[in-house]
C-alpha positions in Angstrom: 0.0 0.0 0.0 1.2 3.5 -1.0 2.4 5.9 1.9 -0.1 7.9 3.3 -0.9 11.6 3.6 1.7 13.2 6.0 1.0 16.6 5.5 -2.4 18.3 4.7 -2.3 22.3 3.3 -5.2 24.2 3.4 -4.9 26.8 0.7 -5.8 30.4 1.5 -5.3 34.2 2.7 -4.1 35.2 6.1 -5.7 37.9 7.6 -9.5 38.5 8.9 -10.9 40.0 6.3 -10.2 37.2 4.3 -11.3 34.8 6.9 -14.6 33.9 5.2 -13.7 34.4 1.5 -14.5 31.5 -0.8 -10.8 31.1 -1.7 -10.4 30.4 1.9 -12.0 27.0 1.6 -9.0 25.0 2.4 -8.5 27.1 5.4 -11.7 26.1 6.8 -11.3 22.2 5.9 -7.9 22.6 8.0 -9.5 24.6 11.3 -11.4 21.3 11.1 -9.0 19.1 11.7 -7.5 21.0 13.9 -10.9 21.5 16.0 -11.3 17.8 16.3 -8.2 16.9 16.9 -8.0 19.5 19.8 -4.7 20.9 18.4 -3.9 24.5 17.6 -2.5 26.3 14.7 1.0 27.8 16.0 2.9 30.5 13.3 6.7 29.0 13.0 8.1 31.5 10.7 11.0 28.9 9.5 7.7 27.3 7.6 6.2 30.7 6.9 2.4 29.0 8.2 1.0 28.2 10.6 1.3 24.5 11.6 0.3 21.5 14.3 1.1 18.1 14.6 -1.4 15.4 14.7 -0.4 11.3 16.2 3.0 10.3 16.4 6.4 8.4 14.7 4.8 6.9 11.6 0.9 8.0 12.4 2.2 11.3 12.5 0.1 14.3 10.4 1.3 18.0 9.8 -1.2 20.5 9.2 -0.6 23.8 7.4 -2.2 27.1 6.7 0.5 28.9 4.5 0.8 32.7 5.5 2.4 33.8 2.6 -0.9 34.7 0.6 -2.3 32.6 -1.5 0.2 33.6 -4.8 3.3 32.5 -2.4 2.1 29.7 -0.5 5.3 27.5 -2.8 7.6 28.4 0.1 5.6 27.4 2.8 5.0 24.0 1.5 8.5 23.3 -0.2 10.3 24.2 3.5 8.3 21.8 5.5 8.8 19.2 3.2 12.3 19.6 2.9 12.7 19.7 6.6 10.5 16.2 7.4 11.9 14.9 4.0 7.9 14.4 3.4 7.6 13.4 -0.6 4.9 15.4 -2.7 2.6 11.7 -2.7 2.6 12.4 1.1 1.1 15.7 0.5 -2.5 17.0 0.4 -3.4 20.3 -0.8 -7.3 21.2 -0.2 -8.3 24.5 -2.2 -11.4 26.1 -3.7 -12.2 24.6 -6.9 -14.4 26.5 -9.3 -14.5 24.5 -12.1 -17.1 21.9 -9.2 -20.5 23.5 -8.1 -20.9 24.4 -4.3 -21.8 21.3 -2.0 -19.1 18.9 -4.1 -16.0 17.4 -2.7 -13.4 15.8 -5.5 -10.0 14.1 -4.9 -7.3 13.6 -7.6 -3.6 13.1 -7.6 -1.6 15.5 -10.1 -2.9 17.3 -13.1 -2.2 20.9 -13.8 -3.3 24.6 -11.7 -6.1 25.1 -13.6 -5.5 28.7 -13.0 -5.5 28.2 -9.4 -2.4 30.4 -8.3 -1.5 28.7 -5.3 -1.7 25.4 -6.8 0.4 27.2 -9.7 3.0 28.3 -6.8 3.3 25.2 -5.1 3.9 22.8 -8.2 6.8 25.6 -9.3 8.4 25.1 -5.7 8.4 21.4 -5.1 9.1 20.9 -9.0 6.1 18.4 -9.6 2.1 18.5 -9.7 2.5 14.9 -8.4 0.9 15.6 -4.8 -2.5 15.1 -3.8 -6.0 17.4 -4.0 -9.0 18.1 -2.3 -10.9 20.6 -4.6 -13.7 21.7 -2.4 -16.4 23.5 -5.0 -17.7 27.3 -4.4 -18.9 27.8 -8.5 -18.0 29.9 -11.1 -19.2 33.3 -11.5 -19.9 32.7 -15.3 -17.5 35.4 -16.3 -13.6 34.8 -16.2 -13.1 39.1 -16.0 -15.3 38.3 -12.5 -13.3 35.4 -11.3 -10.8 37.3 -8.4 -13.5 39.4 -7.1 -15.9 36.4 -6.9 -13.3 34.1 -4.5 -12.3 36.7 -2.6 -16.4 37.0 -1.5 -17.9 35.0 1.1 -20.3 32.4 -0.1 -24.3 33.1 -0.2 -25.8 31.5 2.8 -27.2 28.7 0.7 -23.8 28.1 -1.0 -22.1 28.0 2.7 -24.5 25.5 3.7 -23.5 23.1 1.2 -20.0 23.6 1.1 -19.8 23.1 5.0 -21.7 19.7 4.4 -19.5 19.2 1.5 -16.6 19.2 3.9 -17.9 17.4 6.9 -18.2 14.6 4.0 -14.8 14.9 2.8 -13.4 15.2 6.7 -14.6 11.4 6.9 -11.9 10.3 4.1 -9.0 11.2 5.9 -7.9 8.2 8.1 -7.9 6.0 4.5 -5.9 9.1 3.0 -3.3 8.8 6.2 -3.7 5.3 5.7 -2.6 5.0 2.1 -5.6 3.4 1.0 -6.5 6.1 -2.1 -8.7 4.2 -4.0 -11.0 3.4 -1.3 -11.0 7.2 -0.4 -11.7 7.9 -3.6 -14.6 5.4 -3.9 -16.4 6.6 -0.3 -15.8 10.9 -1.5 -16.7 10.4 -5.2 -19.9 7.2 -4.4 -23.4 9.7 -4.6 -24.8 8.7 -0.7 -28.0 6.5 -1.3 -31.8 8.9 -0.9 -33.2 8.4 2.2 -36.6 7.6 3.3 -37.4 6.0 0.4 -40.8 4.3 0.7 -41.1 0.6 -1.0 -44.7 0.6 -0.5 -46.8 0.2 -3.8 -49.6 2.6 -4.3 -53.3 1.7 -3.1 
């Protein structure tokens, strides 16, 4: 079985005004994490991020929030990786996605930005698109002349709603992802959930 996730990147600004911005999506999915796991977020500015630790030896899980903005966030991922010699197949990068609608969760392993600057960033510092994603959808504003002011937005009410549950979904994939075990990750995240309450009487 392949190595599993040892470090997770949420993509995103720092700064509160940017706090609930759509292209802060991958923030959120790692305050998460963090939450349940009890840990918090600590600025090491030899990382430029903010980072914790999750488990221990070879359970152990590094979570990121890059402070660099989201143009920049390269160096914050290339330095921890360098300094816990953690590969780019080890890595998970979670980041708004507006090519998916709101309320859809996708994983995929390489491929290119898509336009997607701090995807565009990291893949020049570590010198390969070969890490993990978690694209998290918030839409597409129909217009590409509309696309930076859209993400740097919060979400509609309705849209938030969807992309929470859409995380809480995708949240339940990570102990296969630290695991290794991709394709079954893959399967759970990308399997439509069965409707519910679905009645088998026949009419009268």
């Amino acid at each position: 079985m392949a190595n599993g996730i040892k470090l997770v990147v949420g993509l995103g600004n720092p700064g509160p005004e940017y706090h609930d911005t759509r292209h802060n999506a991958g923030f959120w999915w790692v305050d998460c994490i963090a939450h349940d796991e009890g840990v918090s977020l600590r600025h090491d500015s030899k990382f430029h991020g903010l980072v914790s630790r999750v488990g221990h030896a070879e359970h152990e899980l590094w979570l990121m929030q890059p402070q660099t903005y989201m143009n920049r966030s390269g160096i914050a991922v290339a330095s921890l990786c360098k300094f816990y010699k953690i590969t780019p197949e080890q890595i998970l990068v979670v980041h708004d996605e507006l090519d998916l609608p709101p309320g859809v969760a996708k994983l995929k392993q390489g491929g290119g930005h898509g336009g997607h600057n701090g995807l565009k960033d990291i893949i020049a510092h570590l010198g390969t698109p070969n890490f993990w994603r978690l694209r998290l959808g918030i839409g597409h504003p129909g217009d590409r002349n509309e696309v930076a002011n859209f993400v740097l937005k919060a979400p509609r009410a309705e849209e938030q709603k969807v992309i929470d549950d859409a995380i809480d979904l995708s949240l339940k994939i990570l102990p296969m992802l630290r695991r290794g075990d991709f394709p079954k990750a893959m399967h759970q995240l990308h399997t439509p959930s069965k409707p519910k309450n679905v009645s088998m009487e026949k009419p009268s």
